[in-house]
C-alpha positions in Angstrom: 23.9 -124.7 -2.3 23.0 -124.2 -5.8 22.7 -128.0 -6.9 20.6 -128.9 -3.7 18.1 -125.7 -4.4 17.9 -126.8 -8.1 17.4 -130.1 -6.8 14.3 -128.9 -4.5 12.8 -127.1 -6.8 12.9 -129.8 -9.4 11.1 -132.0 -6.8 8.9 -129.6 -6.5 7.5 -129.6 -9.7 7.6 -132.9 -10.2 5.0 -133.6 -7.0 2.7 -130.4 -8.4 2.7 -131.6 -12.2 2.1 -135.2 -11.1 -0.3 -133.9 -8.4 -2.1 -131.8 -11.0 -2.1 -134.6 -13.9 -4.2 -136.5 -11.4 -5.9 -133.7 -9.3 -9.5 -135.9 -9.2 -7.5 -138.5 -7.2 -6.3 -136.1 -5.1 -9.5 -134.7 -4.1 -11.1 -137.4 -4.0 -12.9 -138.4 -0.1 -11.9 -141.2 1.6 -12.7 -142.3 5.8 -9.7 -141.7 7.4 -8.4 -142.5 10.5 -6.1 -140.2 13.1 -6.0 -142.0 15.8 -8.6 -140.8 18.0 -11.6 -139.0 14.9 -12.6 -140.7 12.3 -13.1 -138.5 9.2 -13.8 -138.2 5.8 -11.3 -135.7 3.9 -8.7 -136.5 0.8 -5.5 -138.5 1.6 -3.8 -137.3 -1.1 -4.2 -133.4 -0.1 -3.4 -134.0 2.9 -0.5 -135.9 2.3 0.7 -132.8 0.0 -0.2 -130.5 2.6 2.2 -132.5 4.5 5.1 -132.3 2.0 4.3 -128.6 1.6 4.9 -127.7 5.6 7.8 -129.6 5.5 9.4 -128.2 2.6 8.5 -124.5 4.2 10.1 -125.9 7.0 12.9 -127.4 5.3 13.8 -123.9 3.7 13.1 -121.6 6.6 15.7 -124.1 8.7 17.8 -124.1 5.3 18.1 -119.8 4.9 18.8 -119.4 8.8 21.4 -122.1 8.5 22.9 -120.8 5.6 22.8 -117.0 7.6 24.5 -118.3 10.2 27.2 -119.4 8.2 27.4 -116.1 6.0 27.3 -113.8 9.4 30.1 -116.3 10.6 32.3 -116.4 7.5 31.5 -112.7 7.7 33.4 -112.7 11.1 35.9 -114.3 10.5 37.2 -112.4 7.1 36.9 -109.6 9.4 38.9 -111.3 12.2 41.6 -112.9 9.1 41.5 -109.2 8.3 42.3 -108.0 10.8 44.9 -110.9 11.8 46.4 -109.9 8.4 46.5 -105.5 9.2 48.1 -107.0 12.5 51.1 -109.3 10.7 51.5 -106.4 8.2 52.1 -103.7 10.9 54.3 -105.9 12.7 56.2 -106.5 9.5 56.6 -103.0 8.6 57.9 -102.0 12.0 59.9 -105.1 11.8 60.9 -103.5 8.8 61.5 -100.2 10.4 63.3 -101.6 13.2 65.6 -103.3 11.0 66.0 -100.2 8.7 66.6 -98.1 11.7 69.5 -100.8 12.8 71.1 -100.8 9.5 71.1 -96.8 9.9 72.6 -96.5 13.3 75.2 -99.3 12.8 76.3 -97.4 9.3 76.3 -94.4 11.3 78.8 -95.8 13.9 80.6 -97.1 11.1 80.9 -93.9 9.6 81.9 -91.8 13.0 84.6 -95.2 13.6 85.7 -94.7 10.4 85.9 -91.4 10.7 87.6 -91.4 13.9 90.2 -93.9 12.5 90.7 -91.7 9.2 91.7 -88.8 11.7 93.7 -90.6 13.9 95.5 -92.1 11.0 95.7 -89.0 9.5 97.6 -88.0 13.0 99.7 -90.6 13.2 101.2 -90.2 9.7 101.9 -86.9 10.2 103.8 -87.7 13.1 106.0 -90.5 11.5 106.5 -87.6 8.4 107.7 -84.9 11.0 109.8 -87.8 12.9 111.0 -89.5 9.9 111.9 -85.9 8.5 114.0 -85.0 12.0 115.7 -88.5 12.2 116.7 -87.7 8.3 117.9 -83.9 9.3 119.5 -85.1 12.3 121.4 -87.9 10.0 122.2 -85.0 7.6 123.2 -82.9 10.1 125.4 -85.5 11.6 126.6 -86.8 8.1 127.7 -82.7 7.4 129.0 -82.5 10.9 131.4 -85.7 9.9 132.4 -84.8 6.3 133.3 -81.2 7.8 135.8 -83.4 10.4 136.8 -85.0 7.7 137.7 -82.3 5.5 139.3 -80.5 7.9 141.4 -83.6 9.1 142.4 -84.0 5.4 143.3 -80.3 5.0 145.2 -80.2 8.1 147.0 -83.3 7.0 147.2 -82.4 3.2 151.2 -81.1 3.3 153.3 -82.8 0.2 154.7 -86.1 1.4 158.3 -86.0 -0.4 159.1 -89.7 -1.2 161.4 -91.5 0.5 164.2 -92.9 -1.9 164.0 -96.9 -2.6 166.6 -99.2 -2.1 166.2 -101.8 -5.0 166.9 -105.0 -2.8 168.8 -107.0 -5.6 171.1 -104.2 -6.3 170.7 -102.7 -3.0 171.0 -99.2 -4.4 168.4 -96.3 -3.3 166.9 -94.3 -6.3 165.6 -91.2 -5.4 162.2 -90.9 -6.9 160.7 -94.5 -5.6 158.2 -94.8 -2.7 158.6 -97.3 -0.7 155.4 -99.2 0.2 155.8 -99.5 3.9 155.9 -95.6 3.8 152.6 -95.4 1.8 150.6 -97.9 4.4 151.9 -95.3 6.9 151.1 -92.1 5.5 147.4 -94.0 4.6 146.9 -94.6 8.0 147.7 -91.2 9.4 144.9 -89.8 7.4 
């Protein structure tokens, strides 16, 4: 826009400075012809007259053109605008939705977690008071048995005199040995 103004305007002076340089030419009568009338007026005046209408012309159509495009750039940064306010929004509550997702599902999380913790928290307890009965009834049983067995061994606990040994060579007894067949019986009475 700049460049072609600057380049009208330079016209411009051009056509007046060469138009003033040689201003008796341009005023200068000669018998024209338009067609129809004959007259006498200057050519050259007329023909800048010319130049001038269509250079008024020429920037009149130029500033409603270049209007146009202002009102209608005008619209549309107001319609990019608002195109932009629109994708923003819709970000944000994309944003929001997302955030809101991230809560619930860390919420559920949480009360699962929860839930679990608790029922874990159950469940070992109720191993602990099973394990501990299994172990008292084992203990109880294990007490029950060693008392059967101490009574067994008490009941059976009477001094075994030994049996005299015959010395197979000699054939003699001796009073004092134990025979081993009498000490696999007496071990198995107990």
């Amino acid at each position: 826009m700049r460049a072609r103004l600057l380049f009208i305007v330079l016209a411009g002076v051009v056509v007046a400075g060469l138009a003033a340089l040689n201003w008796g030419e341009v005023t200068r009568t000669s018998r024209l012809n338009f067609g129809l009338v004959l007259t006498d007026a200057p050519l050259a005046g007329i023909l800048l007259a010319i130049l001038a209408a269509t250079l008024v012309v020429f920037l009149v159509s130029s500033a409603i053109q270049e209007s146009r495009n202002l009102i209608a750039w005008n619209r549309h940064s107001k319609e990019l605008q608002a195109q932009r306010d629109l994708a923003d929004k819709a970000e944000a509550s994309r944003f929001t939705d997302l955030r809101q997702h991230i809560d619930a599902t860390l919420r559920e999380s949480r009360q699962r977690d929860a839930l679990a913790g608790g029922e874990f928290e159950k469940s070992m307890l109720q191993s602990h008071r099973d394990l501990r009965a299994q172990l008292d009834a084992m203990n109880r049983t294990l007490l029950a048995r060693l008392a059967e067995l101490e009574s067994r061994v008490d009941h059976r606990t009477t001094v075994v005199e030994p049996a005299p040994v015959r010395d197979r060579a000699l054939g003699e007894v001796r009073p004092g040995d134990v025979q081993p067949a009498d000490v696999q019986r007496n071990r198995m009475n107990v």
